[in-house]
N, CA, C and O atoms as a printed pandas DataFrame, in Angstrom:
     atom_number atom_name residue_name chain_id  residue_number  x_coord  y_coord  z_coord
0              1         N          UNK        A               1  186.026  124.469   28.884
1              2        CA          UNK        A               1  186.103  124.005   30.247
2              3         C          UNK        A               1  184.982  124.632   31.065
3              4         O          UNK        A               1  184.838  125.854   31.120
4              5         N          UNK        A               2  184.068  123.633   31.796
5              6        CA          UNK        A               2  183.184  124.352   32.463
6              7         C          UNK        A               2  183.975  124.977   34.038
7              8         O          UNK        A               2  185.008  124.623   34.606
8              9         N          UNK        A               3  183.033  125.948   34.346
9             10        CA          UNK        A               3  183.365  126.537   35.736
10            11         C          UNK        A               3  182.309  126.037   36.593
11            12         O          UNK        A               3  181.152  126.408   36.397
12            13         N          UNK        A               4  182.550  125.361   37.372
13            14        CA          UNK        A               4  181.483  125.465   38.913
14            15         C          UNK        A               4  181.279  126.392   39.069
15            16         O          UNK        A               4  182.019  127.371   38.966
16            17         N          UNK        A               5  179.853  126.304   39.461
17            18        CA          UNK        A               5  179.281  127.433   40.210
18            19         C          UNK        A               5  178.274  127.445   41.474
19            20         O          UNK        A               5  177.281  126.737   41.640
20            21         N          UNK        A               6  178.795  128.421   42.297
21            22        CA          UNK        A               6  178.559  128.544   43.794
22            23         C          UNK        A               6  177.275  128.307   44.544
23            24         O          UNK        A               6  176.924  127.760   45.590
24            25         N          UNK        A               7  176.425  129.333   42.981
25            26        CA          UNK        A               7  174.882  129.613   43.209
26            27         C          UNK        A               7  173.671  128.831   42.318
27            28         O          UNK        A               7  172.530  129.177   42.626
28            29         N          UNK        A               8  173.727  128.365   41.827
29            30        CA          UNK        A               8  172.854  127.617   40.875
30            31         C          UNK        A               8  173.127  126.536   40.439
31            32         O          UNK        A               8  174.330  126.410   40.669
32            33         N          UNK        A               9  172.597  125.228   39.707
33            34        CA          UNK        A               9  173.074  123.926   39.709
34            35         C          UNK        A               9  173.408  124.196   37.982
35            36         O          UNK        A               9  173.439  123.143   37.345
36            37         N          UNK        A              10  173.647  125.421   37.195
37            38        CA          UNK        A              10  173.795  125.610   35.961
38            39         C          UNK        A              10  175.566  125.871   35.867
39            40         O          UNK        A              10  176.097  126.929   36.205
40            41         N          UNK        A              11  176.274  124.728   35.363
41            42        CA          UNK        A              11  177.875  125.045   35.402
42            43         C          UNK        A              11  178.062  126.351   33.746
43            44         O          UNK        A              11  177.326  126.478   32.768
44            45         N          UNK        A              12  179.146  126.953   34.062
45            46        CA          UNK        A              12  178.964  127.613   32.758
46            47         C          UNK        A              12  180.511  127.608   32.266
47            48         O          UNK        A              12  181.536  127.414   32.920
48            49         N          UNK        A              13  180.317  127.900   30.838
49            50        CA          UNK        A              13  181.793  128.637   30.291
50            51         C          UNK        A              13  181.743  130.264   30.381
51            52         O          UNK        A              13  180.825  131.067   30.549
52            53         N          UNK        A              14  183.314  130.396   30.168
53            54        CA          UNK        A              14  183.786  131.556   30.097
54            55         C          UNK        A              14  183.092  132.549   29.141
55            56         O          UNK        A              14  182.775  133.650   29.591
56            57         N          UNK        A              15  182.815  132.215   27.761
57            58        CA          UNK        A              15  182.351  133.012   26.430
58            59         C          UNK        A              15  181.177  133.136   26.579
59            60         O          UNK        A              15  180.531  133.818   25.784
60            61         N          UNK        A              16  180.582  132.500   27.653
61            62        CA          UNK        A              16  178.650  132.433   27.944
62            63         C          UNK        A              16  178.659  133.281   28.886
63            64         O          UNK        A              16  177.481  133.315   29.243
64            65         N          UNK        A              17  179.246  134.003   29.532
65            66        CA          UNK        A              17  179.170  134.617   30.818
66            67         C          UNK        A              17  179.982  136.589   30.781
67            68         O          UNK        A              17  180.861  137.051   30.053
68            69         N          UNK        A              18  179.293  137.138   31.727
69            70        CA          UNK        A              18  180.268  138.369   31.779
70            71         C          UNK        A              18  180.025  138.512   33.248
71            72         O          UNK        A              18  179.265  137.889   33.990
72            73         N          UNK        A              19  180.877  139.504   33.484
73            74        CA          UNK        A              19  181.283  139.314   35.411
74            75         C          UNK        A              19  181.116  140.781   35.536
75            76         O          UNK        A              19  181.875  141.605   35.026
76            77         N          UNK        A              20  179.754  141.129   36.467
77            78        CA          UNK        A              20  179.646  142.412   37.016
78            79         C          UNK        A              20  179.907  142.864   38.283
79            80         O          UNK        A              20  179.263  142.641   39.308
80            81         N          UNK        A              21  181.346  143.808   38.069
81            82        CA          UNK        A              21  181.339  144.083   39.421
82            83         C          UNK        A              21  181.079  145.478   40.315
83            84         O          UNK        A              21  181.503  145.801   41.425
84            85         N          UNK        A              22  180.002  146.325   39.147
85            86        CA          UNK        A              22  180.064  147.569   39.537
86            87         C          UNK        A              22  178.064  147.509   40.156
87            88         O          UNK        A              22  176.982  147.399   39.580
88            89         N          UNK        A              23  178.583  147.674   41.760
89            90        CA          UNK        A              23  177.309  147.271   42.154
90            91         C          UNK        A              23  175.978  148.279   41.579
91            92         O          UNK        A              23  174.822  147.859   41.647
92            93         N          UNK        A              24  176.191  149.171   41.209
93            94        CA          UNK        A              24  174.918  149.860   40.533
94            95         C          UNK        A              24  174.498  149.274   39.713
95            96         O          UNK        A              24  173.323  148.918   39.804
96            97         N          UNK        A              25  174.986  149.055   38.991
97            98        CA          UNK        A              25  174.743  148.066   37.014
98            99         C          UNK        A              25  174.203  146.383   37.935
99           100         O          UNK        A              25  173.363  145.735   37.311
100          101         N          UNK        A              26  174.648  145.812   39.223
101          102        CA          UNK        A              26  174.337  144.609   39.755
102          103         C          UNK        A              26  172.915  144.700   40.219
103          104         O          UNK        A              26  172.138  143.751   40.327
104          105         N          UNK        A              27  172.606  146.295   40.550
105          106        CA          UNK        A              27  170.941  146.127   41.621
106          107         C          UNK        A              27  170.464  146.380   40.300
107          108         O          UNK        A              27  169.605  145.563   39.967
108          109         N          UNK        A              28  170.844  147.588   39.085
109          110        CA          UNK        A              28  169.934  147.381   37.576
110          111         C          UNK        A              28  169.484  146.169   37.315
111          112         O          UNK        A              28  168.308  145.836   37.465
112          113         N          UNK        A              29  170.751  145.146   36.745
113          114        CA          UNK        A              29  170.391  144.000   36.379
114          115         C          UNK        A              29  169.157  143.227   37.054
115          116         O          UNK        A              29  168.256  142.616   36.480
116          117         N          UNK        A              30  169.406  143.463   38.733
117          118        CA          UNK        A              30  168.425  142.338   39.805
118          119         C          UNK        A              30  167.230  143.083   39.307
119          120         O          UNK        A              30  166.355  142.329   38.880
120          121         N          UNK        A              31  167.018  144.068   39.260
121          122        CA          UNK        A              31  165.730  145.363   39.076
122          123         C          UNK        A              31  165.043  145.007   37.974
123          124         O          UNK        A              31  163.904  145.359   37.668
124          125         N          UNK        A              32  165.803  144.271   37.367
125          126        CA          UNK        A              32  165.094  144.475   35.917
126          127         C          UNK        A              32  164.577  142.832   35.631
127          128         O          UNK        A              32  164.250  142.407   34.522
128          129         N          UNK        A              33  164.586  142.294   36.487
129          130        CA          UNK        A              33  164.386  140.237   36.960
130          131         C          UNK        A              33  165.495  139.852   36.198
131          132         O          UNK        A              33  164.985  139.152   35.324
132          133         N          UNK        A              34  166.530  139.879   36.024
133          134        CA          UNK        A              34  167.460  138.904   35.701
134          135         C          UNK        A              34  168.462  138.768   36.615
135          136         O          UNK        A              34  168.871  139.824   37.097
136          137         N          UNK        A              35  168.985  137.721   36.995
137          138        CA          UNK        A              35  169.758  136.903   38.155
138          139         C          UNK        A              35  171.158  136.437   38.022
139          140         O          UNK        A              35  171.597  135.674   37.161
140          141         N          UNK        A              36  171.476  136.718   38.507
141          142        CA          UNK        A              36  173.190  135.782   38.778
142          143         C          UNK        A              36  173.351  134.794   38.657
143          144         O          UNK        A              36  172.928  134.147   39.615
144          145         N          UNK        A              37  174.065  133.873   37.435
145          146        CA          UNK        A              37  173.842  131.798   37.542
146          147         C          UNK        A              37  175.062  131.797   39.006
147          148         O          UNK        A              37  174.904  130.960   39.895
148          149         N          UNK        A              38  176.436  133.008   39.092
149          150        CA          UNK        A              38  177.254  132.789   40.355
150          151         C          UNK        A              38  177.464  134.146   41.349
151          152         O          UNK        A              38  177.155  135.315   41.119
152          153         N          UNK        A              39  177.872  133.764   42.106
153          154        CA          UNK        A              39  178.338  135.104   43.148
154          155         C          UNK        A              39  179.905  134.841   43.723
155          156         O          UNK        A              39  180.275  133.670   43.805
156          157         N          UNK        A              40  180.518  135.562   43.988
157          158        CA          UNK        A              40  181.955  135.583   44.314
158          159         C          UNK        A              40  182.225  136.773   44.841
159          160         O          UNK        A              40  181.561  137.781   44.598
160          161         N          UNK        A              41  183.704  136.707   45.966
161          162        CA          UNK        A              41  184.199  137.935   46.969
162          163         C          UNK        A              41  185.426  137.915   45.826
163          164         O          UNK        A              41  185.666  136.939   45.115
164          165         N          UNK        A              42  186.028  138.965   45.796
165          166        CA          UNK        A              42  186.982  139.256   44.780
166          167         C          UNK        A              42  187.798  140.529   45.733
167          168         O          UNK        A              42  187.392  141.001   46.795
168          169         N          UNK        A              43  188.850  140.835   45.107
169          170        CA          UNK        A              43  189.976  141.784   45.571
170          171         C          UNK        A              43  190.259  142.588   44.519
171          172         O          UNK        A              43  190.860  142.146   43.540
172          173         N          UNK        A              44  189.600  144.665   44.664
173          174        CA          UNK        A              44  189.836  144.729   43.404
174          175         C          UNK        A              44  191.363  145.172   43.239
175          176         O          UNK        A              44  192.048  145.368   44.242
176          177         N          UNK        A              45  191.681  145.267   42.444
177          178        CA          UNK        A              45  193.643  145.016   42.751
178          179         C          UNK        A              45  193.617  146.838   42.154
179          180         O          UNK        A              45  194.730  147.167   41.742
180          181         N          UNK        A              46  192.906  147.599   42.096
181          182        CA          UNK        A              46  192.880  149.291   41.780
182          183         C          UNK        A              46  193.519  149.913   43.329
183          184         O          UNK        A              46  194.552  150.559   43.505
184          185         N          UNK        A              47  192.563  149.487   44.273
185          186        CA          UNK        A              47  192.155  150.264   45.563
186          187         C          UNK        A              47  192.464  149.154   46.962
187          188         O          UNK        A              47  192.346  149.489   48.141
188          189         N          UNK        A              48  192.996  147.403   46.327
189          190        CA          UNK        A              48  193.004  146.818   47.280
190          191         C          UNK        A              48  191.745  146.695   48.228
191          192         O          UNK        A              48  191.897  146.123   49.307
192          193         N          UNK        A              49  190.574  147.178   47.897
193          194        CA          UNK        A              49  189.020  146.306   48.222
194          195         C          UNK        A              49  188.652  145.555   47.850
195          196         O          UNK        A              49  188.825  145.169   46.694
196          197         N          UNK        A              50  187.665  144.793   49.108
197          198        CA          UNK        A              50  186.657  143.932   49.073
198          199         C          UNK        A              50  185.517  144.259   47.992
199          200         O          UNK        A              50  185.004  145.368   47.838
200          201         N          UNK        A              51  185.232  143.167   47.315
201          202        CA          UNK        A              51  184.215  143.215   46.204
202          203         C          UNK        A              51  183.457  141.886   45.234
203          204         O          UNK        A              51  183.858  140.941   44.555
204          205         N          UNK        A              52  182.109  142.490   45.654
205          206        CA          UNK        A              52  181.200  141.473   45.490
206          207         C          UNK        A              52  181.154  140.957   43.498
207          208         O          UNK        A              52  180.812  141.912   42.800
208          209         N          UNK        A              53  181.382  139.955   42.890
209          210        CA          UNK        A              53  181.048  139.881   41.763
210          211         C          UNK        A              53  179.893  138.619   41.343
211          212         O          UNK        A              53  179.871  137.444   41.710
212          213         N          UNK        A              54  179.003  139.340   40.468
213          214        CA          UNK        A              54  177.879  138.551   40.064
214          215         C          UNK        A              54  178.536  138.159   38.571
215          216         O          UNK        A              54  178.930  138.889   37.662
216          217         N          UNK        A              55  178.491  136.852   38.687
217          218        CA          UNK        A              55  178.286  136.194   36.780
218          219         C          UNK        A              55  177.007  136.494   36.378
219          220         O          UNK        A              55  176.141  136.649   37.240
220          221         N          UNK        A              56  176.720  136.612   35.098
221          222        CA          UNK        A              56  175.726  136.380   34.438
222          223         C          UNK        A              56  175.766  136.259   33.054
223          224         O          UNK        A              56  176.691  136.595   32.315
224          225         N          UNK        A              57  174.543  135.682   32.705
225          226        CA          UNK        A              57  174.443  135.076   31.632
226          227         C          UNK        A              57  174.537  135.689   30.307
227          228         O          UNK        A              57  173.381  135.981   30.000
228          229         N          UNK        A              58  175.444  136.075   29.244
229          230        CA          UNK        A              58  175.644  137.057   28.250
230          231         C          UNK        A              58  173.767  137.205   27.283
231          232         O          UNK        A              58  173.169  138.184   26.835
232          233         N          UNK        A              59  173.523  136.159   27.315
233          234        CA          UNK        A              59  172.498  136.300   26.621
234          235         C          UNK        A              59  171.156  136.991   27.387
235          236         O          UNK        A              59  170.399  137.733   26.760
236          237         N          UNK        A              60  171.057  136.836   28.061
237          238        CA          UNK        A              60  170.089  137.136   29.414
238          239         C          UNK        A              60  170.409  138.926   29.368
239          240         O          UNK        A              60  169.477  139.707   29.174
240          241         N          UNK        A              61  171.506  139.294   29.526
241          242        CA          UNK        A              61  172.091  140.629   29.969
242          243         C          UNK        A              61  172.282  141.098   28.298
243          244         O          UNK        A              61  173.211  140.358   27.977
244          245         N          UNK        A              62  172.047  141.641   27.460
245          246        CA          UNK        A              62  172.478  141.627   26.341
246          247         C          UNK        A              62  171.597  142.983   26.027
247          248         O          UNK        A              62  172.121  143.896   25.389
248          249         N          UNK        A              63  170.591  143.056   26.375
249          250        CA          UNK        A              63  169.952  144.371   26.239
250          251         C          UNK        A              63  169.745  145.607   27.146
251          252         O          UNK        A              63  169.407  146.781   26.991
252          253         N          UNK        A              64  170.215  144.544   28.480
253          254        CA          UNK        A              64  170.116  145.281   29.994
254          255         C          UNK        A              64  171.402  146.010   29.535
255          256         O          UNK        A              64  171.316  147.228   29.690
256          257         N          UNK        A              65  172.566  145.580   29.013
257          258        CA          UNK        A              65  173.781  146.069   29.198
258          259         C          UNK        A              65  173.995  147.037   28.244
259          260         O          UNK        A              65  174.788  147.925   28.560
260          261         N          UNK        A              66  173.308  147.105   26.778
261          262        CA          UNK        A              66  172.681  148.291   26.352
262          263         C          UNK        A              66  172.412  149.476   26.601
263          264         O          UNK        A              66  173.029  150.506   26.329
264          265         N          UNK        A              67  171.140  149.250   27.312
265          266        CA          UNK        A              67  170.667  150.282   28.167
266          267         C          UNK        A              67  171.300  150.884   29.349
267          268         O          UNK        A              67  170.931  151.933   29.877
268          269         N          UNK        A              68  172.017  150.342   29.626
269          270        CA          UNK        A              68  173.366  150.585   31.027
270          271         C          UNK        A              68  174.176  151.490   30.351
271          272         O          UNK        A              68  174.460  152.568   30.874
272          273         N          UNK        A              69  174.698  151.085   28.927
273          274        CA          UNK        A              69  175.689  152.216   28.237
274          275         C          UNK        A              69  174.978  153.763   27.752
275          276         O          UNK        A              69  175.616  154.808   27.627
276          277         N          UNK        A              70  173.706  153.611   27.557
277          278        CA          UNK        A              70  172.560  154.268   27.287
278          279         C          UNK        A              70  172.012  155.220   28.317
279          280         O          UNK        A              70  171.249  156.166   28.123
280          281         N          UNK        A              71  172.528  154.808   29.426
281          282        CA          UNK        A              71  172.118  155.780   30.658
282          283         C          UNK        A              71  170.929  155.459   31.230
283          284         O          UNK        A              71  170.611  155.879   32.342
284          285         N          UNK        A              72  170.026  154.524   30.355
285          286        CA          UNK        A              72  168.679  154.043   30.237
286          287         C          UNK        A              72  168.048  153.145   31.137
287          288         O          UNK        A              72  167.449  152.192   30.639
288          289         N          UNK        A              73  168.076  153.310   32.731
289          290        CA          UNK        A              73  168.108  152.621   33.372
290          291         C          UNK        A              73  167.267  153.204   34.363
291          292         O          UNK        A              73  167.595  153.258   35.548
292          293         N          UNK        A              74  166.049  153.699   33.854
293          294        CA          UNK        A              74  164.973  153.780   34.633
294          295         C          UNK        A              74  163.899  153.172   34.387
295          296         O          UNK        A              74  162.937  153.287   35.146
């Protein structure tokens, strides 16, 4: 089932996508030129905050997210 999406004319599935919502790892990703296909306000249900989430593309993010576990993000 595709998902609409908010920000780009690219609809996606679920198994193509991962959802970042920890804004440090979000300005890495932008930092490093790769982009959001969506954007969304979310509720995180931990702390009851407001919170920004970027989709992106699993394949696109696949080495960024690597290096994120890696500490490797300079």
């Amino acid at each position: 089932m595709k998902i609409k999406t908010n920000l780009t004319p690219k609809d996606y599935e679920l198994k193509e996508i991962v959802r970042i919502c920890n804004v440090k790892q979000q300005i890495f990703y932008l930092t490093s030129g790769v982009y959001p296909i969506d954007v969304y306000s979310s509720i995180d249900e931990r702390n009851d905050r407001k919170i920004i989430v970027m989709i992106f593309e699993k394949d696109k993010t696949r080495e960024l997210y690597k290096r994120w576990c890696d500490y490797d993000i300079e």
